[in-house]
N, C-alpha and C positions, 0 to 999 in steps of 0.2 A: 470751469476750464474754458480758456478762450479756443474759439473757433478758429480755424484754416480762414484766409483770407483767399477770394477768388482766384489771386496772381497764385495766391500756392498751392491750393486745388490745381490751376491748372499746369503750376510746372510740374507738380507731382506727376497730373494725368501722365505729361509727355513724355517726364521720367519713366515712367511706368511702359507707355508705347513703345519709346525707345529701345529699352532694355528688355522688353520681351520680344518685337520685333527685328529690332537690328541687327542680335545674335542670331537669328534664326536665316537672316538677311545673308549676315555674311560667311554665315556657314552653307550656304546653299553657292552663297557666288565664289567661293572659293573650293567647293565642288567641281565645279564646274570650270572656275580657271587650272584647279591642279590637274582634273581629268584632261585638258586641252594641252596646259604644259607635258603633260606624262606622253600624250600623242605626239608632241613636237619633237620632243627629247629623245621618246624613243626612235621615231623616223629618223628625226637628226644622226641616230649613233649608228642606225641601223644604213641609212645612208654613208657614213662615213665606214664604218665595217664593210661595207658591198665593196667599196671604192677601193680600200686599202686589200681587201682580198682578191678582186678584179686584177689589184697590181701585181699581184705576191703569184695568183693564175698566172699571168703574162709573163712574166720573169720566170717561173719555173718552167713555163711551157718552153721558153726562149733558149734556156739554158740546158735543157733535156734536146731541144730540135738541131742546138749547135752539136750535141755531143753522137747524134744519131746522126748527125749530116754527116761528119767526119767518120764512126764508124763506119757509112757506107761507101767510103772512099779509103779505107784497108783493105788488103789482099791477103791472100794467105801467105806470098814471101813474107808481109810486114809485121807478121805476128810467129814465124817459126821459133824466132833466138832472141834471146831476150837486147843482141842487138839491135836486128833491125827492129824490134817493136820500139827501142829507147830511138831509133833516126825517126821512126814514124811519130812519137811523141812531139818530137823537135820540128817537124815539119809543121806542126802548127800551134804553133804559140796563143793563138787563139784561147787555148784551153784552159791555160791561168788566168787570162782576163774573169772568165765565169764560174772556177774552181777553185777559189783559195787555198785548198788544203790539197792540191795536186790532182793530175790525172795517172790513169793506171791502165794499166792491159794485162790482162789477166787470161790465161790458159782457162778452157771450157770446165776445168775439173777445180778453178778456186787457186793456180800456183801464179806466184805474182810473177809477171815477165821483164817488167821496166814502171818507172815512173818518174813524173818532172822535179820532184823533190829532189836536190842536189845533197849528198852529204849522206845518203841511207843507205846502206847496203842490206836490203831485205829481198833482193830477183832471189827466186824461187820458194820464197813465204808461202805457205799452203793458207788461202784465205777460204777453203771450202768451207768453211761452218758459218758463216755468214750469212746472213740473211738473206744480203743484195746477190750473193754468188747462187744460192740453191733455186730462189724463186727466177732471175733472168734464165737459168741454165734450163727448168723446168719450162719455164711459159717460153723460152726463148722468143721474149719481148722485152723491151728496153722496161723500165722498172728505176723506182725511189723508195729509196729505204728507209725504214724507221730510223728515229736519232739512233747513235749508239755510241759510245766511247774509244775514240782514234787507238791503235797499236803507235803512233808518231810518240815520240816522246813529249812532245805536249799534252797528250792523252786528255785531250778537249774532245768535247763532245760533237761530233760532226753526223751531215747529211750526204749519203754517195748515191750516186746519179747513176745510171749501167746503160750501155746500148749493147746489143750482139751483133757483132761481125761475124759475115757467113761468106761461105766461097760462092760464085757464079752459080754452082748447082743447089745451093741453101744449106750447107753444112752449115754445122754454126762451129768456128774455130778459135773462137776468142771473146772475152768481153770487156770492152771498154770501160772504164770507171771513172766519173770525173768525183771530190769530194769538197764538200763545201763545210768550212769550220762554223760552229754557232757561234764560238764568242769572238767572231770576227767581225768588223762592219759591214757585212754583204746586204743584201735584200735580205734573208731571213733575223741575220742577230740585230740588224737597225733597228728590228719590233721593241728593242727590250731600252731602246730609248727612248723610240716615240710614246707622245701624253696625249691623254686625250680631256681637254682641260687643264686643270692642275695636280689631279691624283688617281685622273683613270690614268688605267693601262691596255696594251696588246699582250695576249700571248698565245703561242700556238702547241696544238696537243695531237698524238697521233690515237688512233682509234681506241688504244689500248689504256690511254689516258695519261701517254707517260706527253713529260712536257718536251716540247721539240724549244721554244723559247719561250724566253719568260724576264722580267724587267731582274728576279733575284735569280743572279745565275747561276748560284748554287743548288737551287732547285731542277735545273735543266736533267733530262731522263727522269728526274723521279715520278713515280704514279699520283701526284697529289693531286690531282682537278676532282671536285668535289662530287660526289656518286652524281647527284641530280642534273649537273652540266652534262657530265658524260652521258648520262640514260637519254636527255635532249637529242646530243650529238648525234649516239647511234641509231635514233631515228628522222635524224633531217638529213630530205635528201640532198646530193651535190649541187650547189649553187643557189641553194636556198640560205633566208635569213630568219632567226627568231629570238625575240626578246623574252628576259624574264628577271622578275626579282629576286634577288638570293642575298645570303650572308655572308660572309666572309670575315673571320677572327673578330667576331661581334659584331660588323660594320653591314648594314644594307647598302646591298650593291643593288645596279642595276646593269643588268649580266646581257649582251647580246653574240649569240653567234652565227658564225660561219661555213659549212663546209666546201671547203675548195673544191677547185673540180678536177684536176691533173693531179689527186693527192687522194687518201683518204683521210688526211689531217683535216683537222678544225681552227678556221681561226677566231679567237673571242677577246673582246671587250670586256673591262669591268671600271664602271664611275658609281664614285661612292652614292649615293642617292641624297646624302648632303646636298654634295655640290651640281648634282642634276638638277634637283629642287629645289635649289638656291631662292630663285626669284619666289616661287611659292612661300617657302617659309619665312623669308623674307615680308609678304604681301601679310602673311598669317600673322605675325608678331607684330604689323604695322600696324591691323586692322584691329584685331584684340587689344592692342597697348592705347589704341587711340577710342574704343568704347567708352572708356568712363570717362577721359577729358571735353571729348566731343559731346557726352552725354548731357556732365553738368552745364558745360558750356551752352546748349541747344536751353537745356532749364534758364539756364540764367538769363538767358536773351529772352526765351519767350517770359520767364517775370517782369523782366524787365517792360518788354512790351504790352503786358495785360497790367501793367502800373499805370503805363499812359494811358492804355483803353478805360483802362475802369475810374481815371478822374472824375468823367464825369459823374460815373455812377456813385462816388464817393461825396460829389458835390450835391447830386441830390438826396443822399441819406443825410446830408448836411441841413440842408434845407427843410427836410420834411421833419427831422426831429427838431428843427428850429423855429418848427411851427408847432409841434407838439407838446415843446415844453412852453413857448410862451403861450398856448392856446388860442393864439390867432393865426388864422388861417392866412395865409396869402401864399399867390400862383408861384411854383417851384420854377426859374428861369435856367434853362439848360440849351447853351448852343454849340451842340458838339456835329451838328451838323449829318447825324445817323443815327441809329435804330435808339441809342438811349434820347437822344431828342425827343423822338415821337412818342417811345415813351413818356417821356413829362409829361407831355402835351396833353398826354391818355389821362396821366395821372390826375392830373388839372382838370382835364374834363370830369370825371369822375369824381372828383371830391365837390369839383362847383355843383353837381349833380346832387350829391349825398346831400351837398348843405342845403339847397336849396328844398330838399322832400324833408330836413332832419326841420328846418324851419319851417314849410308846411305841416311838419308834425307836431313841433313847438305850438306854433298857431292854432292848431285842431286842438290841442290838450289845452289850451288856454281860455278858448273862444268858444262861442254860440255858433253856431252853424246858420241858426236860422236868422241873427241878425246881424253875425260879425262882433259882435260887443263882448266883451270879457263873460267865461261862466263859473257858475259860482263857485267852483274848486280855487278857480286866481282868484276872486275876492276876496276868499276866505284867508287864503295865505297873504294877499294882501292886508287886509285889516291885522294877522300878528305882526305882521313885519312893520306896519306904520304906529302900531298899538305899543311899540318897541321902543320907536326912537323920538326924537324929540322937537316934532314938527309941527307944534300943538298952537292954537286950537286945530281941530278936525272935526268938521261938519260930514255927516251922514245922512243922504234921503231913500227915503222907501217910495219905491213906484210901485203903483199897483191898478191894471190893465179893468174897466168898470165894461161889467155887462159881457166879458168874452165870452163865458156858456153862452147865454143868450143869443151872441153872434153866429156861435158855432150850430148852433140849432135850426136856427132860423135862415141865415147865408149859406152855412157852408164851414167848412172846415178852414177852408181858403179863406174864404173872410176872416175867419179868426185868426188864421196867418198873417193878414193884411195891415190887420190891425195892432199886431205884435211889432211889425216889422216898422210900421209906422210911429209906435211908439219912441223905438230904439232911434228910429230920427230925429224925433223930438228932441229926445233927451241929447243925442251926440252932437246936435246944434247949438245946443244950449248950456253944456257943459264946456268948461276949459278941456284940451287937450290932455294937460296932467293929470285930471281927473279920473278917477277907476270908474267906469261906468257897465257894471256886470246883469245881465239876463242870472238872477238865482231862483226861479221860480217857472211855472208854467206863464203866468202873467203879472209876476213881480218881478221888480229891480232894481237895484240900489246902489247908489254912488258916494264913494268917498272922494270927501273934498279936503286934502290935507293943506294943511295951511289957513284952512276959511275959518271964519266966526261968522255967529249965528248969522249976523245979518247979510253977509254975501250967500249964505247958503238962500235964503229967506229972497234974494234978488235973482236967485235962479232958477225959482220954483214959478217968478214972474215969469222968467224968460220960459217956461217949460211952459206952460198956459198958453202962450204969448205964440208959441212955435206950435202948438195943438191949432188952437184955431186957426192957424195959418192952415196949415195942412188940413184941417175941415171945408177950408172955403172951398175947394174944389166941388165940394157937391156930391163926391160919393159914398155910398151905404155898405157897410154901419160908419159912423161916426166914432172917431174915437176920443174917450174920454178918461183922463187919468184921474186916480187921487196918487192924493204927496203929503207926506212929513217928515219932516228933519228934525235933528238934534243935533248938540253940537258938543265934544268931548273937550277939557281943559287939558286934563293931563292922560300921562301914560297908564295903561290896562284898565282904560273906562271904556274901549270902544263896543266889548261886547253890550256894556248898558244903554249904551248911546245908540247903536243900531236896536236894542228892545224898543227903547224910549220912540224914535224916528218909527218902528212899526207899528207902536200904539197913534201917534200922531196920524198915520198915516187911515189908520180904519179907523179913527174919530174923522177925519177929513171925509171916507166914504161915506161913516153917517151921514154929517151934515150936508153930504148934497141928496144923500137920497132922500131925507128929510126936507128938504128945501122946493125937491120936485113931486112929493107927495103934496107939500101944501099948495104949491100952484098948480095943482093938476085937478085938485077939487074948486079952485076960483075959477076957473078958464071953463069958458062956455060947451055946451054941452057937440057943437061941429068940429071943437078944437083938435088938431092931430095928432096922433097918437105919439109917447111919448118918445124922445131921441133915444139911444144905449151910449 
């Protein structure tokens, strides 16, 4: 199974990064923006609820102070018969401007006396059971009635306004009524057009929960405002604001109310929480819908750029398996100008390093230590491998080190070293270069001469002599003194007999010198000096 490439290790990582951190990201920032939206929204509504009921204050306060100004400018002639109270109506016109649905003067006991409605004959209507009648009559203070359903033949649901008229000594002799229709366009029924947005509304409710207005006007009086608004209501006090979330025929609202202050009605707000949270759910669906585009996208850019990054690195797995399979080494060339750079550089060093100890090691495994010259492990493999081919004749000499115990005895260890080492001169002077010239012995050693017959092998044994006494002439002790013999192989898998042969050659050679110095050692005079090694 093929392996992940770097670039997709790392678009994976960032895939990986992304979509564990991102979501967590944007669920935390959208925390935090919907918590700051829901603070604005709500300030916002609650800010515009103050304002609108700050106005609805003012206007009812306006319209209750015009109706109390004029009751305190009735006398008791202006209220006896339901004449003069119908001149006293007429004296000021004022009263329709701010009561659409008429004003009224009413006997202390609820019997109608007059009103500006033209076309009604209802003077002496017994309105005692009334609400606005019993409660002004009682608190003899001006007073605003719950909604309730007009006796007018329109039998719309109206609001009646009361002041009480009293004589100079505080009788109270009459009560004034002005009434205001809801489904009219006054200050209070304009609530059930204004929007707040596109699908909030206003609507107003009196303590008992029934609706004073409301955008469906069919609902007007009825008790429908939902228990949890009204339990709100009856505990906030006048001129205070408070928001909340609620539901309405499946929909989450968000509910803010009101309660007035000249009133014990409430007035409230309701925007669907949709379009409160617009911008949020908006931000939400932006933000989730663009996770996985942005995600892959973020991956594909970053593969895209660990493509380029990793050239280089791609060039030098190029390189080094291209040195791998041809098995020659040479320096990996990498100019990308950063960290894979120096890496090469590393690598290069590091490999020039290996080769150079792996060829110190080659060399160790090959070589004598103590003269440098081939040891007898290479010979030996040399001699199959030239014994092999067909490079024939090949002469072989046997060297062999005369008198080393002796040396070592008598000098020193050193000097037998000395004399080893001297040897391996001899011989590396006087052999060709292509020549195998191997230490197989403690004081033997033997060289393949491929390509030679007898008689170049037989001219190098001169030169070997030839390079001894050179190296004697210096004068120093022990002296060294080799034998040698050669043989010389015609064909292939003679060499093991040809190197026997060159050993026996070679210890007949040390007889005849030590035979040679036996006999001249008994001619020579009896002061003569003792003999060389």
């Amino acid at each position: 199974m093929r392996r992940a490439s770097l670039k997709t290790k790392t678009a994976l990582f960032v895939l990986f990064v992304f979509f564990t951190t991102t979501p967590a990201a944007i669920y935390l920032t959208l925390e935090f923006f919907g918590k700051s939206l829901r603070d604005v929204v709500n300030t916002h509504q609650a800010t515009l609820l103050s304002r609108v009921g700050a106005e609805i204050d003012e206007k009812l306060q306006g319209s209750h102070d015009a109706l109390i100004s004029i009751a305190r400018l009735a006398t008791a002639d202006d209220v006896t018969s339901p004449g003069n109270a119908r001149r006293f109506l007429q004296r000021y016109p004022l009263l329709a401007a701010f009561f659409d649905n008429g004003a009224f003067v009413f006997t202390p006991d609820g019997i109608l006396l007059a009103e500006t409605n033209q076309g009604l004959q209802r003077t002496g209507l017994d309105f005692s059971a009334r609400e606005y009648i019993r409660q002004t009559r009682v608190s003899e203070r001006p007073y605003i009635s719950r909604p309730f359903v007009s006796s007018q033949p329109h039998h719309h649901p109206t609001v009646m306004f009361t002041a009480p008229v009293f004589t100079p000594n505080g009788t109270l002799v009459a009560i004034l009524g002005g009434s205001m229709d809801l489904l009219k366009g006054n200050f209070i029924g304009s609530l059930a057009s204004t929007r707040i947005g596109k699908e909030g509304i206003f609507y107003l409710f009196a303590d008992d929960g029934a609706l004073i207005m409301h955008p469906q006007r069919e609902s007007i009086l009825q008790q429908s405002v939902k228990p949890e608004i009204l339990h709100l209501a009856s505990s906030l006090p006048k001129g205070d604001v408070i928001s909340v979330e609620t539901v309405a025929s499946d929909t989450a609202m968000l509910s803010t109310l009101k309660k007035l202050r000249q009133t014990t009605w409430t007035l409230a707000a309701d925007l669907p929480e949709d379009e409160a949270y617009a911008p949020l759910r908006m931000a939400e669906r932006s933000a989730w819908m663009a996770v996985i585009p942005w995600g892959l996208l973020s991956a594909a850019a970053i593969w895209l750029l660990m493509r380029r990054l990793t050239l280089p690195i791609l060039a030098l797995e190029r390189q080094i398996r291209g040195a791998e399979d041809s098995g020659a080494h040479r320096n990996v060339l990498i100019r990308s100008g950063d960290e894979i750079e120096r890496v090469a550089e590393a690598f290069n060093g590091l490999v020039n390093r290996l080769i150079e100890k792996e060829d110190r090691l080659v060399h160790l495994s090959n070589h004598d230590s103590l003269t440098g010259l081939y040891n007898r492990l290479f010979f030996e493999a040399e001699m199959q491998r030239i014994d092999r081919g067909r490079h024939f004749p090949v002469s072989m000499v046997m060297v062999d080190v005369d008198n080393l115990k002796a040396a070592n005895d008598t000098f020193g260890h050193t000097a037998g070293d000395t004399l080893i080492v001297k040897a391996a001169q001899a011989l590396r002077a006087a052999f060709r270069s292509e020549d195998v010239v191997a230490r197989v012995g403690g004081d033997e050693f033997a060289v393949i001469m491929e390509g030679s017959d007898h008689e170049t092998a037989l001219e190098a044994l001169e030169r070997v002599r030839e390079t001894v006494a050179l190296l004697n002439s210096d004068g120093d002790s022990p002296e060294l003194s080799l034998s040698l013999g050669t043989a010389t192989a015609t064909a292939p898998l003679t060499l093991d007999q040809t190197w026997r042969l060159a050993d026996q050659r070679m210890y007949a050679d040390k007889a005849r010198r030590k035979a040679s110095k036996v006999i001249g050692s008994s001619s020579a005079s009896r002061d003569a000096a003792p003999p060389a090694f």
